[in-house]
C-alpha positions in Angstrom: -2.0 -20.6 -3.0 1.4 -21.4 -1.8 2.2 -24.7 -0.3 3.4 -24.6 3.5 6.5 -25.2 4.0 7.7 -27.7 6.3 10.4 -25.3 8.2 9.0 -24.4 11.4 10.8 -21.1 11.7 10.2 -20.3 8.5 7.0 -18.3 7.8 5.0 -19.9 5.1 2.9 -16.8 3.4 6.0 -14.2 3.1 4.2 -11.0 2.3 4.6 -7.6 1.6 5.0 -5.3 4.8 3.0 -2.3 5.5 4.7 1.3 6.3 4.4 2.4 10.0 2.4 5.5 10.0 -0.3 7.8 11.2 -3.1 7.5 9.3 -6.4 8.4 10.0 -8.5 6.3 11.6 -10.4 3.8 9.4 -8.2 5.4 6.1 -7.3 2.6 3.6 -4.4 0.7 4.3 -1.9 -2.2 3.3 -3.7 -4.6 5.8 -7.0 -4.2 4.0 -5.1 -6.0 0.4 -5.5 -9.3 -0.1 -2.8 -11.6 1.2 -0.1 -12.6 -1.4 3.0 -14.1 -1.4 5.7 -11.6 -2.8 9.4 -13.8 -3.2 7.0 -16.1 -5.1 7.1 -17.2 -9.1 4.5 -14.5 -10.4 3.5 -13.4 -14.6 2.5 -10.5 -12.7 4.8 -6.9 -14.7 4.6 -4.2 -12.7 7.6 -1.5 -13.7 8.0 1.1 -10.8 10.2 4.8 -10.3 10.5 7.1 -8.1 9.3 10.3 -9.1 11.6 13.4 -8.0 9.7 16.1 -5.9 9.0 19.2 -7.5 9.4 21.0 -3.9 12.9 21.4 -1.7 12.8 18.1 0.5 13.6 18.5 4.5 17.3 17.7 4.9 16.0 14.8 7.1 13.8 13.3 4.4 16.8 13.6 2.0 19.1 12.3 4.3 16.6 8.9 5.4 16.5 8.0 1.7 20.0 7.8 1.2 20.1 5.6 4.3 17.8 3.2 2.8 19.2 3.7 -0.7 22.5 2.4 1.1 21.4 0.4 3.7 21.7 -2.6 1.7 25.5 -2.6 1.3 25.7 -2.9 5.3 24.4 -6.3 4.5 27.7 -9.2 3.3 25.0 -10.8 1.5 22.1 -8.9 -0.3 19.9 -11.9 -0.1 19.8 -11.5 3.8 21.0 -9.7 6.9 24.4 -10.4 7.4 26.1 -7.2 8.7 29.8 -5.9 8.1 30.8 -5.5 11.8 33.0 -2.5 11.2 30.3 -0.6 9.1 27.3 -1.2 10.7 28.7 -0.7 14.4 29.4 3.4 13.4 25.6 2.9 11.7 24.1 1.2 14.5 25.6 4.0 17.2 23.8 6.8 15.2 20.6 4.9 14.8 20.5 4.4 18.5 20.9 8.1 18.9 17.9 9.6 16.6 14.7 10.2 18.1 11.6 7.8 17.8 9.8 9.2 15.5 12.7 9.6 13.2 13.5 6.0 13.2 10.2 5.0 12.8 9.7 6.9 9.7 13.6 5.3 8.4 11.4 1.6 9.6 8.9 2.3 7.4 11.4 3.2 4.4 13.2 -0.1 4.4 10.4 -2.2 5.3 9.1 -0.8 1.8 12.7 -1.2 0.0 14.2 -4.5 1.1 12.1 -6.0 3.6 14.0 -9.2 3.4 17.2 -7.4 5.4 15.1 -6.6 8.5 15.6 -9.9 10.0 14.3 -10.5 13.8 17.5 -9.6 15.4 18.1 -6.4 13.6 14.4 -5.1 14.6 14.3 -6.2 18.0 17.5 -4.7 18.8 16.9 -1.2 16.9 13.5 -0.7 15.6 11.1 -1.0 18.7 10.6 2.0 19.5 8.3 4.7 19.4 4.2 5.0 19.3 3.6 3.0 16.4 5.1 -0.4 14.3 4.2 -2.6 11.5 5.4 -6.2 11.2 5.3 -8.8 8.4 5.6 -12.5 8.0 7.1 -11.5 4.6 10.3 -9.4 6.6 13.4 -11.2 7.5 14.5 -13.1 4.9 14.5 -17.1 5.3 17.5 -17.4 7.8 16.1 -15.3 10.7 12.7 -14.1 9.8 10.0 -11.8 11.8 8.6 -14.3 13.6 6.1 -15.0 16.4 9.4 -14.3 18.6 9.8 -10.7 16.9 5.9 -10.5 18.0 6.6 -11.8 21.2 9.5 -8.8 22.4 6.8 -5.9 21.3 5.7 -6.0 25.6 8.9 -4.5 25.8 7.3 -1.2 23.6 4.3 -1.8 27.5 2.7 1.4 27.2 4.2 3.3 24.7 3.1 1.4 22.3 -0.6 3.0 20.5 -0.9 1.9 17.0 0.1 -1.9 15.9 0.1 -3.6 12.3 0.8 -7.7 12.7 0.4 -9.0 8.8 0.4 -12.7 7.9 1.4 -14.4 11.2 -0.5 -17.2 10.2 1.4 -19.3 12.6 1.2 -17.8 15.5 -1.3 -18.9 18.1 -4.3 -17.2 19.4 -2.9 -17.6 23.1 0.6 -16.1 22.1 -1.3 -13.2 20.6 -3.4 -12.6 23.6 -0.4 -12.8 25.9 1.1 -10.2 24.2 -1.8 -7.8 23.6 -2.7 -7.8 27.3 0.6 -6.1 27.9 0.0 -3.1 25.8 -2.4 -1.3 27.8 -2.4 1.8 25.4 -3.2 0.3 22.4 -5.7 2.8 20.2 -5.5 1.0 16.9 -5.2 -2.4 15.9 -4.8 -4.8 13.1 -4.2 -8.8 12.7 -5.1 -8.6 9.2 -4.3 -12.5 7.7 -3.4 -13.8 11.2 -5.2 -16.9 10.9 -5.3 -18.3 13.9 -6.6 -15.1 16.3 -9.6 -15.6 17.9 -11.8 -15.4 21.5 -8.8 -15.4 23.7 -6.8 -12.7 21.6 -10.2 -10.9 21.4 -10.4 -11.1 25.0 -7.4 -9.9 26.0 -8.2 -6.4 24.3 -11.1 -5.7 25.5 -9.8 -6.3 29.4 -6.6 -4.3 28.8 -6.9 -1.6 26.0 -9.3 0.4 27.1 -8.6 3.3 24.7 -8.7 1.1 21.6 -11.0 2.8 18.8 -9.9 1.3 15.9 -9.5 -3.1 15.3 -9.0 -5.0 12.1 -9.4 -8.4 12.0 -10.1 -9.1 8.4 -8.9 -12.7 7.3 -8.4 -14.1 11.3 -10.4 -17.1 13.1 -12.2 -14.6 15.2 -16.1 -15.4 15.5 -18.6 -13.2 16.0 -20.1 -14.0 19.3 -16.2 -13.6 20.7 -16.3 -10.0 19.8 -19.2 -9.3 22.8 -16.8 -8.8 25.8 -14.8 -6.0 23.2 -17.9 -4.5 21.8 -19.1 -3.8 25.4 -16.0 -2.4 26.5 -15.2 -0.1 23.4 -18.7 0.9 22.3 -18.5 4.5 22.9 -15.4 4.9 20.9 -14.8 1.7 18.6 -14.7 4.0 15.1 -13.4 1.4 13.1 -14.5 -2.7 12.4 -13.0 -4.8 9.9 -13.9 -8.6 10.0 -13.2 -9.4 6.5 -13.0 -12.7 4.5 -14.0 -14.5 8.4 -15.8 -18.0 6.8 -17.6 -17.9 10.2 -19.7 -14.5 9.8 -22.8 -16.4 9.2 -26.3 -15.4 10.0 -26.7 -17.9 12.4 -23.4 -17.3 14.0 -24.3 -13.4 13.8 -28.1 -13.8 15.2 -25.7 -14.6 18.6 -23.3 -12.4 18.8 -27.1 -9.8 18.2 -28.9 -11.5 20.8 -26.6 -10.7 23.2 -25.5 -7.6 22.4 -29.2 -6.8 23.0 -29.7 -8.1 26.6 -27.5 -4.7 27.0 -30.2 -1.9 27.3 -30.0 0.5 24.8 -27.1 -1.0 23.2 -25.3 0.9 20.0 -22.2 2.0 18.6 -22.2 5.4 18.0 -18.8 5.8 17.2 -18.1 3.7 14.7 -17.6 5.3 11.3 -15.9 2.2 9.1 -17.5 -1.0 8.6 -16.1 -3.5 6.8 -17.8 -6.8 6.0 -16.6 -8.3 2.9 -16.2 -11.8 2.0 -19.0 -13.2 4.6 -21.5 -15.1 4.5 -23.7 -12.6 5.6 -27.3 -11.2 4.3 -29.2 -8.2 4.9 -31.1 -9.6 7.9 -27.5 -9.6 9.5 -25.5 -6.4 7.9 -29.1 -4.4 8.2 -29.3 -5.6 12.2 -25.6 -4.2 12.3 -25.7 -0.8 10.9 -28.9 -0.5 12.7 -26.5 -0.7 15.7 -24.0 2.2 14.4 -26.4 5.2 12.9 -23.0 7.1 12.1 -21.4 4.6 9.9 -19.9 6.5 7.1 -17.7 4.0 5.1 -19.3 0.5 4.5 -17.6 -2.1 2.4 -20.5 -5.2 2.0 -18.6 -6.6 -1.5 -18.8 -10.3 -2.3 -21.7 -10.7 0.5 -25.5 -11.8 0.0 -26.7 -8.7 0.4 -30.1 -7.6 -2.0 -30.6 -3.7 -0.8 -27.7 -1.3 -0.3 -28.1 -0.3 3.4 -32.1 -0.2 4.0 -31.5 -0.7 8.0 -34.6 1.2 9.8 -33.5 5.0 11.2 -30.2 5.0 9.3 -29.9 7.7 6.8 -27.6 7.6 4.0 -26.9 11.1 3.7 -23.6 11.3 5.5 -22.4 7.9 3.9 -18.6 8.5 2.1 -18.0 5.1 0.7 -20.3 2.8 -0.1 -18.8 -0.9 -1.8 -21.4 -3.4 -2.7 -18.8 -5.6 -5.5 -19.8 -8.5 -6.6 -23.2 -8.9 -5.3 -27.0 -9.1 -5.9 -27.6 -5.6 -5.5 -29.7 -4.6 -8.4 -28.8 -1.7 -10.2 -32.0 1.0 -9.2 -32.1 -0.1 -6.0 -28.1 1.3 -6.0 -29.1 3.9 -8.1 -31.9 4.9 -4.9 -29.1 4.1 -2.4 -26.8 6.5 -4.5 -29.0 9.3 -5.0 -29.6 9.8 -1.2 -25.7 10.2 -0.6 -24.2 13.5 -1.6 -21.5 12.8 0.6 -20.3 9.9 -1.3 -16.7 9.4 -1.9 -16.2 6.3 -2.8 -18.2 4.0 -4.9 -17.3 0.3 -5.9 -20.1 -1.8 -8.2 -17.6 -3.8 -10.1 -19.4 -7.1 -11.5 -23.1 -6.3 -10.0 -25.1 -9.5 -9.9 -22.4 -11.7 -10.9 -21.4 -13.5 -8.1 -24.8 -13.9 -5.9 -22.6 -13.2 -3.0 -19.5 -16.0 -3.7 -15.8 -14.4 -3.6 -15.4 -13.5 -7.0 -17.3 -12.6 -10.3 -14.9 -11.6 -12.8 -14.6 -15.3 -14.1 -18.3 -15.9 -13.9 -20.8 -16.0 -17.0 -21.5 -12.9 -18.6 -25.2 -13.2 -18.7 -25.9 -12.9 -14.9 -24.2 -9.1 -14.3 -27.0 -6.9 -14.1 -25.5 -3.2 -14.9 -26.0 -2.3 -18.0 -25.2 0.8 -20.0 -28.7 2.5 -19.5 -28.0 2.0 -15.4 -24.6 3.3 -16.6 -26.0 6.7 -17.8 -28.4 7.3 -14.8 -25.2 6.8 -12.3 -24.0 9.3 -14.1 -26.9 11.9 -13.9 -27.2 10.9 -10.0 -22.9 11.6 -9.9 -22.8 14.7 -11.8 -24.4 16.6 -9.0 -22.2 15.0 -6.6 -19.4 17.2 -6.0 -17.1 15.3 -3.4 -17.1 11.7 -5.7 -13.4 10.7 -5.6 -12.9 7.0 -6.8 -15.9 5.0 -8.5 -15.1 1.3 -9.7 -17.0 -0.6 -12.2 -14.5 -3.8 -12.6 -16.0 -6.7 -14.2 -19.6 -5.3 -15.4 -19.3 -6.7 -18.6 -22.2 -5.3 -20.0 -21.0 -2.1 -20.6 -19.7 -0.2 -23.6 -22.1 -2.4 -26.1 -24.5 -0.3 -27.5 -24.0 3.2 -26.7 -21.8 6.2 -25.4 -22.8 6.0 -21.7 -19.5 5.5 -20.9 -18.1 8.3 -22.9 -20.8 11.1 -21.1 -19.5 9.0 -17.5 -16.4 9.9 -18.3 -16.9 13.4 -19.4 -19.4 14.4 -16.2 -17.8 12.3 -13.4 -14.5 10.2 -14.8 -12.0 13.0 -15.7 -12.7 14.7 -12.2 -12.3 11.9 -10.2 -9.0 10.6 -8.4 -9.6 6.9 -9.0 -11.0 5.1 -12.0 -11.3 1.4 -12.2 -12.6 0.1 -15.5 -10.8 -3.3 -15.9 -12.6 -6.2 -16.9 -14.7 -4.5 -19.7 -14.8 -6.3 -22.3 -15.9 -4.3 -25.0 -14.5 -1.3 -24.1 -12.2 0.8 -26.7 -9.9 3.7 -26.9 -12.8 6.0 -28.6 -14.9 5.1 -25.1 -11.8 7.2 -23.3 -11.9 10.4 -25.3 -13.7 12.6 -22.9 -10.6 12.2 -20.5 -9.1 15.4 -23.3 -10.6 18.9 -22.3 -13.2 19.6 -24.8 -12.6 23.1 -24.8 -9.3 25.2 -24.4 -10.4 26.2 -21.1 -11.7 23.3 -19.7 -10.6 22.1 -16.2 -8.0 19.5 -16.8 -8.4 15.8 -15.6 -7.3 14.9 -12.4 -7.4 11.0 -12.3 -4.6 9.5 -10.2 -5.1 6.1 -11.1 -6.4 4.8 -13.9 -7.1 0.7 -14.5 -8.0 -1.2 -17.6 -6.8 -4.2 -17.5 -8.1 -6.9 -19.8 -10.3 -4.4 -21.8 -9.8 -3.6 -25.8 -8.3 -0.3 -25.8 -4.9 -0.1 -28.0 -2.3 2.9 -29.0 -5.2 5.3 -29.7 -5.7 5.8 -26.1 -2.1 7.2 -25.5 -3.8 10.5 -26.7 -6.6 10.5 -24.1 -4.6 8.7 -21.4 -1.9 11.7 -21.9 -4.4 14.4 -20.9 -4.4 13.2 -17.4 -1.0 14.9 -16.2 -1.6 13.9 -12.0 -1.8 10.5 -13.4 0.5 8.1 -10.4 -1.0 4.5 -11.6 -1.9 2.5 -14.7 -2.6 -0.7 -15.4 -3.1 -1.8 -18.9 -2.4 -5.4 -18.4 -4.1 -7.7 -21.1 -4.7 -4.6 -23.4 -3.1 -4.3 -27.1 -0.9 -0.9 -26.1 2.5 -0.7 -27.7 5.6 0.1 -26.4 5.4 3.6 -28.8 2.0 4.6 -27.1 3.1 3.8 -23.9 6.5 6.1 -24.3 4.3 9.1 -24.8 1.6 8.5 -22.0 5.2 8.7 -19.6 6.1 11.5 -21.5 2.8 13.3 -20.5 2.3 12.4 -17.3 5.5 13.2 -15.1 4.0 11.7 -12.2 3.2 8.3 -13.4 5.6 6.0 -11.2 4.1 2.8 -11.7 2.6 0.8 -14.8 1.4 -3.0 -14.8 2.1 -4.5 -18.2 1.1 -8.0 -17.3 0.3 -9.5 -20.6 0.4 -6.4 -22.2 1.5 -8.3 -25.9 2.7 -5.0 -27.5 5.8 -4.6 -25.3 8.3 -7.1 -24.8 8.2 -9.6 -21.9 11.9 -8.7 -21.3 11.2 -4.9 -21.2 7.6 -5.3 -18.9 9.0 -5.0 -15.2 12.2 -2.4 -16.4 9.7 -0.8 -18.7 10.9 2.9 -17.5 14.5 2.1 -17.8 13.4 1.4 -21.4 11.8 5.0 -22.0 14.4 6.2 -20.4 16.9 5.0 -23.0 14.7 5.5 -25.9 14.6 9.3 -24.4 18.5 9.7 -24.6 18.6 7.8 -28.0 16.5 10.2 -29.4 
């Protein structure tokens, strides 16, 4: 972590913004990452492109990325907002004439491309607009951030306003927050993700003036859980989405309130709710059982670095409409998620990185070997229970270190569930090698081809022989080989295979040069026209 800073206008946790958009409710987002600093010192080398389209682009489209692609030379100073009067004035006029939606979309373009520019003046006087907006700590630059000032001009949005990301305002007070949210009346979805200091009164203030809200994340905020009564009350008909994430709060004790009350409601549930998201809390299945007893729809449930034992065994909920089930890093043991697996052909999404090696604590990956549970006989009946699930998208098995030692149970995963998948996440594997990847290569001329979209092995064994396999996944967007033994040769024809691969993370990737990691595709590139 960071030290603070001492600057009070300066935001101390600068972090990457999230794009403004319409997602569905409870759908993955920026705001569920963990919190990190980007304009910090990092050994992290990630090498990006932008992959051309294969499709005619809408004029519009073509027209906002050459805005952003030049918005930067608006700026005297590339390091921060400082506009050329002249320039920007003509820029400015047109801006004020597009319609919302169109410069909300342009927002959410340069809040990805160069954050730093879109300093407080610059948003408040152009970008609050529309039905939706996402704001950073990280966004601004150090002379006039985003700040809990930027936060404060959204009431002039009042009821327009329905969806709203805040990320990282870690210094703004849980009163400032409430006075703002109780002048948004329309507010439908919501999320204070790494706000720190949110809690009862910004909790409050929701539940007495957004009556349509459906959707609240307040994963890595102050906000306790007998504060959330007054908003459970008031939205429990419609609340689909609840994220209280990495809360140190969220204890049994502290939850055995919030349930106690909740009950002197007659009848109370939440039959709306479809996302639940508990991670990083301190609690057990007494609590998470109680809660899911409470929302017998639930369909996404994210319980990873908790003290939960069994997957999910709440009385009169059944798993068979359950699309994403993430137990990481805890106690589970493997048949009793083997059971829980088996009795969910809806299942999506599936993350069992590092079972039983973390007894509930944050993180397992650094933890001793000989307390993960999953071995490669649980390995190869996963894959008996997956190969007749035929909706499995994403499956993670991160930090289980037992796998890959004495058998080919990773090689039959691959070849029944891995190569149809979307998202593969085998980092942390120790013993994993190329020949465990093979099965990712059609075994016959006719064979379906893979359709992996990300694919992560980091700080596993596998070298330049799995540039053969890794180039039979052509839909491939992602890779991470950090900490692997792949050479720069290897790595040229993987991106010569896979024409949608647009970003690669090298970190500590000792076969390519340290110079060459982040511009890694500029390097291909070169080596294609020398050649």
């Amino acid at each position: 972590m960071s030290d603070r800073k001492s600057q009070p206008s300066k935001p101390s946790k600068p972090r990457k913004p999230s794009k403004p958009s319409n997602p569905q409710i409870g759908a993955p987002s920026e705001a569920d990452k963990a919190i990190t600093p980007v304009n910090l010192p990092s050994s992290s080398a990630y090498s990006t492109r932008t992959v051309k389209p294969h499709h005619v682009q809408p004029l519009t489209t073509i027209c906002a990325r050459v805005f952003v692609a030049s918005f930067p030379a608006f700026s005297k100073d590339p390091r921060q907002w400082d506009p050329r009067r002249k320039q920007w004035a003509r820029a400015a006029a047109w801006l004020r004439a597009l319609p919302d939606a169109t410069v909300q979309t342009l927002f959410g373009m340069l809040s990805a491309a160069c954050p730093h520019l879109l300093s407080h003046d610059l948003v408040t006087e152009h970008f609050l607009r529309g039905t939706a907006l996402a704001l950073s700590s990280g966004m601004g630059g150090e002379r006039a951030p985003v700040s809990k000032y930027t936060v404060g001009r959204l009431v002039a949005m009042g009821p327009a306003l329905v969806r709203l990301r805040l990320l990282g305002f870690d210094r703004m007070t849980d009163q400032s927050f409430a006075a703002v949210a109780g002048r948004l009346p329309a507010l439908e979805d919501v999320s204070l993700c790494g706000c720190t200091l949110v809690g009862p009164k910004t909790v409050a203030a929701l539940a007495k003036s957004c009556p349509a809200l459906t959707s609240i994340n307040l994963n890595y905020t102050s906000v306790t859980p007998i504060s959330l009564v007054p908003l459970l009350r008031s939205c429990k008909e419609r609340l689909q989405v609840l994220k209280v994430a990495g809360i140190s709060s969220w204890t049994d004790a502290a939850f055995s309130k919030l349930h106690a009350e909740l009950m002197t409601t007659e009848d109370f549930s939440l039959p709306a709710l479809r996302t639940l998201k508990l991670r990083q809390t301190s609690l057990t299945d007494t609590s998470i059982c109680a809660l899911i007893s409470l929302a017998p729809n639930v369909t996404r449930v994210d319980v990873s670095f908790t003290s939960i034992r069994r997957p999910l065994s709440a009385p009169h909920y059944s798993l068979a409409g359950l699309e994403k089930l993430a137990v990481t890093s805890t106690s589970v043991p493997p048949d009793h998620l083997l059971d829980a697996v088996a009795a969910a052909p809806r299942l999506r999404t599936l993350n069992i990185g590092a079972l039983g090696g973390s007894l509930g604590q944050r993180s397992a990956f650094g933890s001793s070997m000989s307390t993960v549970t999953m071995t490669d006989d649980h390995l190869s009946c996963l894959t008996t229970v997956l190969s007749e699930n035929q909706v499995i998208e994403s499956v993670s098995l991160v930090g289980n270190a037992k796998l890959c030692r004495s058998s080919k149970s990773l090689v039959e995963f691959i070849r029944l569930v891995g190569r149809r998948l979307k998202i593969l996440n085998l980092s942390g594997i120790p013993s994993l090698r190329s020949m465990h990847l093979e099965t990712l290569s059609p075994e016959e001329p006719n064979e379906a081809v893979c359709t992996l979209q990300e694919l992560l092995l980091s700080s596993t064994g596998v070298d330049d022989d799995a540039a053969t396999y890794i180039s039979c996944c052509p839909s491939l967007e992602t890779l991470d080989v950090a900490g692997t033994r792949l050479s720069a040769d290897a790595l040229f024809t993987i991106i010569d295979s896979c024409p949608k691969l647009a970003q690669l993370d090298l970190t500590r990737c000792r076969g390519v040069s340290v110079t060459d990691r982040r511009r890694f595709f500029e390097v291909w590139q070169e080596h294609k026209e020398q050649s």
